[in-house]
N, C-alpha and C positions, 0 to 999 in steps of 0.2 A: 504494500500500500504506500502512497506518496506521501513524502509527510506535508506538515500545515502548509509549510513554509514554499514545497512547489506548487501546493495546490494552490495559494496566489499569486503564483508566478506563470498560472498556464494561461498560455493564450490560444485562441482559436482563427483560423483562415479559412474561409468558407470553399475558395477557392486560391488558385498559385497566385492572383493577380490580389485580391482582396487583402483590407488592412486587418490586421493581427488585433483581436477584440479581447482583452482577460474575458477568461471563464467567468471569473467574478460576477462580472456586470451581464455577462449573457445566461447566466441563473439565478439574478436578480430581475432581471425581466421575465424568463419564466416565470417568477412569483408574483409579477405583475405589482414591481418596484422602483417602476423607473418612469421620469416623467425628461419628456427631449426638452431642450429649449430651444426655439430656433430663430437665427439671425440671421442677416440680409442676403448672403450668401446663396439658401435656398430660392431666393427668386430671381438670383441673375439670370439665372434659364430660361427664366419664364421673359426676361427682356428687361427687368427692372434692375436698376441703379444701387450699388451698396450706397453706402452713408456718404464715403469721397465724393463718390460723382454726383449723385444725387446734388453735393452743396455745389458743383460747377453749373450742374443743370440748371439752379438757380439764379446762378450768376449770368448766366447764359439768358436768361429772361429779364433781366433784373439792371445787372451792369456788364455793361459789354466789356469798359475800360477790364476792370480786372480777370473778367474771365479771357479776357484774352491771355492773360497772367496767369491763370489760373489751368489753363488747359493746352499749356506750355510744358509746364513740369511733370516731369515721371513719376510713377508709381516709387513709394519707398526715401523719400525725400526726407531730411531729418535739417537739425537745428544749424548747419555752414552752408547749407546749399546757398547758392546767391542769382538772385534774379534780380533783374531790371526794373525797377517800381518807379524811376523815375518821372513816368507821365499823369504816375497817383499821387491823390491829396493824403494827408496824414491816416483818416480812417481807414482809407483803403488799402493803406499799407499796412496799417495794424491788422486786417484783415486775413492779407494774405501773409503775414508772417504766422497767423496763428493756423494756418492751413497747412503750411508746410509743416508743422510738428503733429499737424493729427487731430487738434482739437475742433472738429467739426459742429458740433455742439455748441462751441462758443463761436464761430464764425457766424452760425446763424442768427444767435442773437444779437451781436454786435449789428451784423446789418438786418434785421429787425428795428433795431434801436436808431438806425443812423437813417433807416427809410421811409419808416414806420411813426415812429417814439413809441415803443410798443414793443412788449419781446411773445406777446401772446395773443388771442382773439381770432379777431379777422384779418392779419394782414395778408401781407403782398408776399410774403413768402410764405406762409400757407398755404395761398389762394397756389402758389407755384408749385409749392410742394405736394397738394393732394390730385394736380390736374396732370403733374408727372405721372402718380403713383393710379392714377386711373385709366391709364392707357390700355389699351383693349387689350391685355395676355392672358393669357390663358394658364392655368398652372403644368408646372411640370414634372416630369416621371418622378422627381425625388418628393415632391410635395405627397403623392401618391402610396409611397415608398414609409415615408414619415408616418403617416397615419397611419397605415396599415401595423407599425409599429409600437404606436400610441395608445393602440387598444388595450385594454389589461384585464380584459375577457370579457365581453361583453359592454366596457366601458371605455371610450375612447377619450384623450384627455390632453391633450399639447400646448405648452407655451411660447408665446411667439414674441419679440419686441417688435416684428414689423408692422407697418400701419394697413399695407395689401391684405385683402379678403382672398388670396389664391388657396389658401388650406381648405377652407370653405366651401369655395368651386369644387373643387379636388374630393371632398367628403360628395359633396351631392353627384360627382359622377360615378363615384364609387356605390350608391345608393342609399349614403347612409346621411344625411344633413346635420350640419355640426352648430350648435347653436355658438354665438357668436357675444363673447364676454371682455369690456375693454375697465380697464383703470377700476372706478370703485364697484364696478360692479360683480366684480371676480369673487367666485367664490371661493371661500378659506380652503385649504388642503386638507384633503383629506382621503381617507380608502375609501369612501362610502360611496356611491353611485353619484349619488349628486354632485358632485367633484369631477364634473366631463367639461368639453367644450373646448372652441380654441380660446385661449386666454389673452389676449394680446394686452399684455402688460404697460405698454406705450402708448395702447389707444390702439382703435379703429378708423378708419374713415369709415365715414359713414356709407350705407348701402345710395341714400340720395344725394345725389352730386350738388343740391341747391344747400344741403345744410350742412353747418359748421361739426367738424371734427376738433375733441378736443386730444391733442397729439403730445407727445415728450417728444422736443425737437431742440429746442437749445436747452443752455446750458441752466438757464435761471427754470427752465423745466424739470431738468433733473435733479434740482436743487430740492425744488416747491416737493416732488413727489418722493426723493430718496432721503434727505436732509428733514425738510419739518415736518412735510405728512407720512412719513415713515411708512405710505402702503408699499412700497415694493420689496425695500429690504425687509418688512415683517411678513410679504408672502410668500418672499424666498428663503428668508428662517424656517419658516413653518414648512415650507415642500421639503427641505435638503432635510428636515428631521423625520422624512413620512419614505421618502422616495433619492434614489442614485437620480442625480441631477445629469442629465446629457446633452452637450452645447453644440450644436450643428451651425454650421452657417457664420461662424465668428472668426474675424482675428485679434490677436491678442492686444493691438492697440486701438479694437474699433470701442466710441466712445460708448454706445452702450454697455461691451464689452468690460470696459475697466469699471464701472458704474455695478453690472453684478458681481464683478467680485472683490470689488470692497466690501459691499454687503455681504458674501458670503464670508470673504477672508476676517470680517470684523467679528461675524459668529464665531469662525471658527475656534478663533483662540478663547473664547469665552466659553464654549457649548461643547461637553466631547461626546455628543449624541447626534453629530452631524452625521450623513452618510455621507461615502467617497461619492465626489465630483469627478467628471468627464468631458474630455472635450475631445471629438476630430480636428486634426490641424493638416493641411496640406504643405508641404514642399517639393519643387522639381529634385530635391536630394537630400541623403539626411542632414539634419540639422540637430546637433548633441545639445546646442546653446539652447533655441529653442524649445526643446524638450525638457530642460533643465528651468528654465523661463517659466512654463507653466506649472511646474510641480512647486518651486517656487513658491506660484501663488495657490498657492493647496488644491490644484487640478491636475487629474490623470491624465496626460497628453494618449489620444492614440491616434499612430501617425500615417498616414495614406501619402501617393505619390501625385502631388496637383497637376502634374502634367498632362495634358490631351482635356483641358476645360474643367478638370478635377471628375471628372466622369468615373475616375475608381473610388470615390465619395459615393455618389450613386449606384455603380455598381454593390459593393460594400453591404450599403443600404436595404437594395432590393434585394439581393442575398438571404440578409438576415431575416426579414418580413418574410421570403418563401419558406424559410426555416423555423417560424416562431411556432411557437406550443399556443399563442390564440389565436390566432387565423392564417397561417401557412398551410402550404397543402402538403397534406399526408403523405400526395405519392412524391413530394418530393425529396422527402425524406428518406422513404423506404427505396428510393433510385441509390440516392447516398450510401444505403447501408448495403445496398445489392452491389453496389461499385466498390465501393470501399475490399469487402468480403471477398471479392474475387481472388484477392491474392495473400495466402499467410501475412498472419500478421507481424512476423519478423521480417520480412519483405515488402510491407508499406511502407510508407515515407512517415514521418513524422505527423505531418502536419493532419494527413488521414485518421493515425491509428487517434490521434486529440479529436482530431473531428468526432471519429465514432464514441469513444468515451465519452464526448460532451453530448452528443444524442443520448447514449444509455443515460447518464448523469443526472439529467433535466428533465427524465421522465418519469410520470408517477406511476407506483408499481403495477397496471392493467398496460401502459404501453409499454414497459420495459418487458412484459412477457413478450407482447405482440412482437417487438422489433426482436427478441430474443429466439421466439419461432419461425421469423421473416429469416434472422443470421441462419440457423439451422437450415432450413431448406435448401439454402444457397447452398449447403453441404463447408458453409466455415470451419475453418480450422481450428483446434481445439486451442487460440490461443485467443482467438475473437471470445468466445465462450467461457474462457477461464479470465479474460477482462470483466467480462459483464459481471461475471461472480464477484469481481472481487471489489470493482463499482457497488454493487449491491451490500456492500459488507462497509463501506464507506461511514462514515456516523456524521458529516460535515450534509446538512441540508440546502441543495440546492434546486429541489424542485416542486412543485405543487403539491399538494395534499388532495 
């Protein structure tokens, strides 16, 4: 038997191409423990703008001068880059200085303030920012992919900070319609049923285009709702002590991004009843820094290869949803174990014989027979068979009741 210490060390790869998942968190989703949070990233596909461009798009509508400044510069730009602002007045440079380091957040409200006098309501960049974020898309295969995720048996439940209805869309195509929960209206965490929905913790736009959404878009937003009305960091206290928190769609300096995990990183050192935090992060190559970056800040990095549109994000994704214990399908499991089985199991690769372990593992004792007399048939080898047994003799619970 393994002892404790690899058994959280085991990770799972659904496929040779797919990112390496701990056991961990994929038998804590069996138990129907885990709630995703998802950030902008999930709707680049669908055509929509992360946080960066989205504030160019604005500028793009708004001030010509600086977005021409503004959609100049590269991705990745930090605090020596040097650009040319000489044709800008004072604000506008304070602007785009505060762009270049990331603070998107604050750019908006600064020009809010300088356009407007006004960092909230009806402005002119609202009115820009909801007439971006309503552009005809459509959702896409990972919003799909998510949901089908999100279910935790009969109970479907997702956190979003985006302001797009595409989850939404995505549920009603699926058949199942997801009701639609923004800022105070969210309900507390919890197991209980009533605990579904998408959550958009930033707000909604609204389903009618003529009425006002109320949005976390700049900085004195984030302030009003993280700082003195404390609903977000006390919804996210209360989820990471119920549920494995899992961040899709983020990167480590997008503003919403450092915003939950202050809140969470301020629990954590306070509360040792948090559960482990997750994040997907993509790079074209490893990166030991950033790995090290997010553990850090009290998050489990799990790392995928961004390269080809981050598509092995997605892939990954829909992987796991064919393979979940609440709505996956069955034969595609038992393809798994029929492939797997084919060959001794001292002549599988690694990654197989974890795979099939993590099936028997995660299942409750009526399917661990089934896929046990599914192995048998196949005529498996007595080492597949002396696995299963000794999975079963396991005392560490990681599958339903």
């Amino acid at each position: 038997m393994k002892s404790d210490t690899a058994a959280q060390d085991r990770v799972i790869s659904f496929d040779s191409d797919s990112a390496a998942i701990p056991e961990r968190l994929l038998l804590a989703h069996a138990r129907g423990e885990v709630l995703f949070i998802c950030g902008a990233g999930i709707s680049r596909p669908a055509g929509l703008p992360d946080f960066r461009d989205l504030v160019i798009d604005v500028y793009q509508a708004l001030d010509a001068a600086v977005h021409a400044v503004l959609s100049g510069l590269p991705r990745g730009t930090c605090n020596q880059w040097e650009v040319d602002v000489s044709t800008l007045n004072d604000p506008q440079r304070a602007e785009v200085k505060r762009f270049i380091v990331g603070d998107y957040d604050v750019v908006l409200g600064m020009l809010e303030r300088r356009l407007d006098n006004q960092t909230r309501g009806d402005s002119r960049v609202r009115h820009v920012v909801t007439e971006r974020l309503r552009t005809g898309n459509q959702p896409a295969s990972i919003h799909r992919a998510l949901l089908r995720l999100a279910d935790r048996g009969g109970v479907t439940t997702i956190v979003t900070t985006n302001f797009d209805l595409l989850l939404e869309r995505a549920g009603r195509w699926r058949g199942s319609p997801m009701q639609t929960y923004s800022l105070g209206s969210i309900p507390r965490p919890t197991r209980r049923s009533e605990f579904s929905g998408v959550l958009h913790i930033h707000g909604a736009l609204d389903p009618k285009p003529d009425r006002f959404s109320e949005l976390i878009l700049s900085d004195q937003d984030f302030g009003e709702f993280y700082l003195r009305r404390r609903i977000i960091p006390d919804f996210i206290h209360d989820a990471a002590r119920l549920f494995n928190l899992v961040l899709v769609g983020y990167s480590a300096n997008d503003p919403p991004m450092r915003y939950l995990l202050n809140a969470v990183a301020a629990d954590g050192t306070r509360f040792d009843d948090l559960k482990e935090r997750f994040t997907f992060f993509g790079t074209s190559m490893p990166d030991p820094v950033a790995i090290e970056d997010w553990k850090a800040r009290g998050i489990t990095p799990i790392h995928y290869d961004a390269r080809d549109g981050h598509s092995k994000l997605r892939e990954t994704l829909e992987l796991w949803a064919e393979l979940s214990t609440a709505n996956g399908k069955k034969k595609r499991v038992d393809a798994e174990i029929r492939r797997i089985v084919k060959v001794s199991r001292v002549a599988a690769s690694e990654a197989d014989r974890d795979l099939f372990d993590h099936l028997i593992r995660r299942s409750n004792t009526s399917e661990r027979i089934r896929l046990s007399i599914l192995a048998s048939s196949k005529k498996a080898d007595i080492g597949w068979l002396d696995a299963i047994m000794s999975i079963g003799a396991e005392k560490e619970g990681g599958r339903r009741s």
